[in-house]
N, C-alpha and C positions, 0 to 999 in steps of 0.2 A: 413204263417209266413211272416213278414217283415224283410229283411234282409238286412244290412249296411255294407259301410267300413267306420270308425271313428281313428277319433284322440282324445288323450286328453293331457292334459298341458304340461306334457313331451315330448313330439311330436311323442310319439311312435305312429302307426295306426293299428290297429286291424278290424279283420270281426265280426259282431254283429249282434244280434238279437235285434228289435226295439221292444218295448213293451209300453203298457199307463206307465208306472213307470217311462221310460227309456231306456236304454242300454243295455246289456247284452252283456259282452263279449265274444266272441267266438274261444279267442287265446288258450287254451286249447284242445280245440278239432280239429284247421284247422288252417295255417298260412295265407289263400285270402278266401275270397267268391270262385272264382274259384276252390280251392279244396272242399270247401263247397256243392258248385255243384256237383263236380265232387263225394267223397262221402254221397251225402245227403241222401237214405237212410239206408247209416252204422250209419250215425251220428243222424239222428232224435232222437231217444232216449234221445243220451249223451242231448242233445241241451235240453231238455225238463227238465233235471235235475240241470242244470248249479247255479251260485250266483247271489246276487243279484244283480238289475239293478243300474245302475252309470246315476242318473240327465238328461235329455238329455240339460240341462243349462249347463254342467259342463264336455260336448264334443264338439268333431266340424266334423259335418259330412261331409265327404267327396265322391265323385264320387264312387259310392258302386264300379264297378269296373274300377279302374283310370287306365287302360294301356289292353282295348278288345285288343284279335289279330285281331280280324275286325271287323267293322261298316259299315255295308250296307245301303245303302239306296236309298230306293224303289223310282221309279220315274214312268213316264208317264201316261197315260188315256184319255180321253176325244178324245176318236179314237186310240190315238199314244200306241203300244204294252209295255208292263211292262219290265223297265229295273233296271239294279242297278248299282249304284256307291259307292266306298271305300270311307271311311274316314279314318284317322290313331290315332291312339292313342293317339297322342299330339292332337288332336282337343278337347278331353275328358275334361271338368271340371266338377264343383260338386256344391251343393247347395250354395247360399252367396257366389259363385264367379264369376267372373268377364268376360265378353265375349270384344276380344280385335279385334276390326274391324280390317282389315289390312289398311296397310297405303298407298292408292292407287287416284287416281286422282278423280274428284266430278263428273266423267262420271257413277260411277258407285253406286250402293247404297247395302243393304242387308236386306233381310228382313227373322226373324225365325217362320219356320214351325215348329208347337206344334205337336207332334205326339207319336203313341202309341211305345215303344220298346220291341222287342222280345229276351228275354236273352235265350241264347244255351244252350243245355246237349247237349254234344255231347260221340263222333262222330259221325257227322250225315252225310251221303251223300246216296243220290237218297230217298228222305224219301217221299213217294206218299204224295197227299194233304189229303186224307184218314186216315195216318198216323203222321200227323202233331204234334199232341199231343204227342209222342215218343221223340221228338226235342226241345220240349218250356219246361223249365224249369220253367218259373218264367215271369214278364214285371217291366218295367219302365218308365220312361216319359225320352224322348229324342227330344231333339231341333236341329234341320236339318238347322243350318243357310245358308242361300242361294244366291249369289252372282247374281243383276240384270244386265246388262250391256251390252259388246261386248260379241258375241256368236261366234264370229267367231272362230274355229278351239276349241269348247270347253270351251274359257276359265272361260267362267263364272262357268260352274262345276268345271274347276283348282281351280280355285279361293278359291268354297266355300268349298275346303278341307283346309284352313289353322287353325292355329293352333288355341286354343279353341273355334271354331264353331261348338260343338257337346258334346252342354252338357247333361249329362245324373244324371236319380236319380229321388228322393232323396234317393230311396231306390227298393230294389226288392219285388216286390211280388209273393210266390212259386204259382203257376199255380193249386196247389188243390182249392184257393182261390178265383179265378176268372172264373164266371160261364164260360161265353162267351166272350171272348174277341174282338168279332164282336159287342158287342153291346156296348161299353163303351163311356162315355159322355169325351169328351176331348175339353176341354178351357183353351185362354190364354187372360192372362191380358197386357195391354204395360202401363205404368204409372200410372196402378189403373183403368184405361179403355177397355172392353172388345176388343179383339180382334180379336181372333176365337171361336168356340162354333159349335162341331161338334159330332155327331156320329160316330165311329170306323165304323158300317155299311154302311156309306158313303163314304168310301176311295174306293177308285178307285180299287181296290185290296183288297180280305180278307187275314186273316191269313193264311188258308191251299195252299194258291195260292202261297204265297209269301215265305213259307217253302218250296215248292215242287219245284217253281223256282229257286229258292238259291243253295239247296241242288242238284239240278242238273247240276252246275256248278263249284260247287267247295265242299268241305266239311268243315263243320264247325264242331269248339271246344267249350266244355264247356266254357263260359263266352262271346262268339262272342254275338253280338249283330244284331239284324235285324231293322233300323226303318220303321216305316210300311207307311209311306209316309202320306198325309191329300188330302181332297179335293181340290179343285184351287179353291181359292180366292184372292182378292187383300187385300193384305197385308203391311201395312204401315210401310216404312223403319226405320230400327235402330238410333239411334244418339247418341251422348255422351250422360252419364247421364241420360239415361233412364233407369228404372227396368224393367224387365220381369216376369212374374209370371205364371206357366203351374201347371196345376190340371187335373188330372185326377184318378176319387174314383175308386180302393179303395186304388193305390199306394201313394197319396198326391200329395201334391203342392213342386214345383220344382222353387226356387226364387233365380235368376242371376241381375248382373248389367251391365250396357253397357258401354264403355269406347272405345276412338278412341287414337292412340299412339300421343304423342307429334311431332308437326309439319304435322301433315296428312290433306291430299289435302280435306279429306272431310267436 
């Protein structure tokens, strides 16, 4: 199943099931995806009986879930041991919107890692790499935007937690759906021009590695998020007015715009 949070004209936002039709609402059986998760299989059934689908012309999808209690994400390799860093909730946006550089001096630049995301069932904590599959509910495409610059004391990691640098989506997909999540083809486009173009087998870290590291430090909840980090490459920096475009089959294409704030040094 593909599974959304949506809006439509009214502005009310609902959890949805993504269908070739369309939409399918799912405010009937669940008020977030997160309780979706959290009962998905009391509710499979209901879900399988629901109405009909609503246009996906005649919604506006938003950040399946706009507000993880956390976003990890995965860093080092190439020697340096596997760590992880927070994002917060406000970094979260959603397909067709907008990534707002911060407004900081032309020292520094930012450039986004396309990568695989790990949506939680939880409660998970100490979950062996063995048992990894207990833990993943579902994936989605998440963009790790990333602050190049002064390193000193950190801040370029400060940095790249600001607010909408971690968009995710367009949708989830439940984990019966996806054989191997080691082996997925993940590419990003920057203005219609390939960017990245990578295998999941290629990160520096697999899944069960990156569940079992997680989970040993903290416990996560239904709807947390894990990004799985990408290979190192050089990465060409953001600018006003760029589009971005992240694909990775069988979750879909994930399409943001770039935008720098009025009067910013960069």
């Amino acid at each position: 199943m593909k599974l959304v949070t949506f809006q439509t004209a009214d502005g009310s936002s609902s959890p949805g099931l993504l269908t070739d039709q369309g939409v399918i609402s799912l405010s009937d059986v669940a008020s977030s995806l997160e309780e979706v998760i959290e009962r998905f299989d009391e509710l499979r059934s209901s879900i399988d009986r629901l109405a009909a689908a609503t246009p996906l012309e005649n919604v506006r999808l938003l950040a399946p879930l706009p507000r993880p209690g956390k976003i990890l994400c995965a860093t080092g390799g190439s020697g340096q041991p596997l760590l992880m860093t927070l994002k917060s909730a406000e970094s979260v946006i959603g397909p067709g919107e907008t990534i707002q550089l911060p407004d900081v001096s032309d020292d520094w630049y930012f450039v986004p890692e396309a990568e695989l995301g790990l949506v939680i069932r939880g409660p998970a904590k100490s979950v062996t790499a063995g048992d990894w599959r207990s833990a993943v509910f579902g994936y989605t495409c998440v963009v790790d935007v990333m602050a190049r610059g002064d390193t000193m004391f950190g801040r370029d990691f400060w940095l790249a937690k600001s607010d909408t640098l971690g968009p995710v989506g367009p949708c989830i997909v439940t984990a019966d759906e996806v054989g191997d999540p080691n082996a997925l083809r993940v590419q990003s486009f920057l203005n219609g021009a390939p960017l990245q173009d990578y295998s999941t087998r290629d990160a520096e870290f697999s899944v069960p590695e990156l569940v079992e590291f997680a989970t040993t430090v903290m416990t996560l909840h239904s709807g947390d998020i894990i990004a799985c980090g990408s290979p190192a490459q050089d990465l060409l920096p953001l600018k006003d007015g760029d589009s971005l475009e992240v694909v990775i089959e069988p979750i879909g294409k994930l399409s943001l715009r770039i935008a720098t704030p009025v009067g910013s040094l960069l």
